[in-house]
C-alpha positions in Angstrom: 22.5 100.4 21.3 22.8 102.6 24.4 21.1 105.9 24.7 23.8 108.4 23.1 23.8 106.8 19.7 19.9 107.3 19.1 20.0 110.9 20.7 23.1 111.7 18.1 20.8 110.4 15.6 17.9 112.6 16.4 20.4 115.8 16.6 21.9 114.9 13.2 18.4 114.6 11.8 17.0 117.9 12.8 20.3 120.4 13.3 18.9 122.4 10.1 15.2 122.5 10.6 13.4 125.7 12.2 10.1 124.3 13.6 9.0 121.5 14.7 7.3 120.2 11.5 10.5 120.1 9.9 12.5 118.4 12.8 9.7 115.6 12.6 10.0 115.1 8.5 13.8 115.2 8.6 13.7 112.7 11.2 11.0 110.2 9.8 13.3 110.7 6.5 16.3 109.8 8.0 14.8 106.5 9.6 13.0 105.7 6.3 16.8 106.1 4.4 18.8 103.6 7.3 16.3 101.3 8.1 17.2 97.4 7.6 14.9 95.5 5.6 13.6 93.1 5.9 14.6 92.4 9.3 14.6 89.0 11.7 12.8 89.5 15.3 11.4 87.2 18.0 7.9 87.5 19.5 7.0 85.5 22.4 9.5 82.9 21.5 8.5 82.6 17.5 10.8 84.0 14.9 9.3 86.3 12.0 10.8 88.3 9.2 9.1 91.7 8.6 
């Protein structure tokens, strides 16, 4: 994922709000709606599942 993809992300998720409060909820909601669970990852060299 390069940088413009998260930054588009962040503008779609607070175009509408009017402080930042709002920008904060609307952005915590939108990663709560497309996150990927669960979800494979490696930590020093050991695979997990989270």
């Amino acid at each position: 994922m390069g940088r413009a993809e998260p930054e588009a992300m962040i503008g779609e998720a607070t175009v509408h709000s009017c402080n930042e409060d709002k920008q904060r909820t609307g952005l915590f909601t939108m990663l709560e709606e497309r996150r990927d669970l669960p979800f494979t990852t490696a930590v020093l060299g050991r695979h997990w599942v989270g």
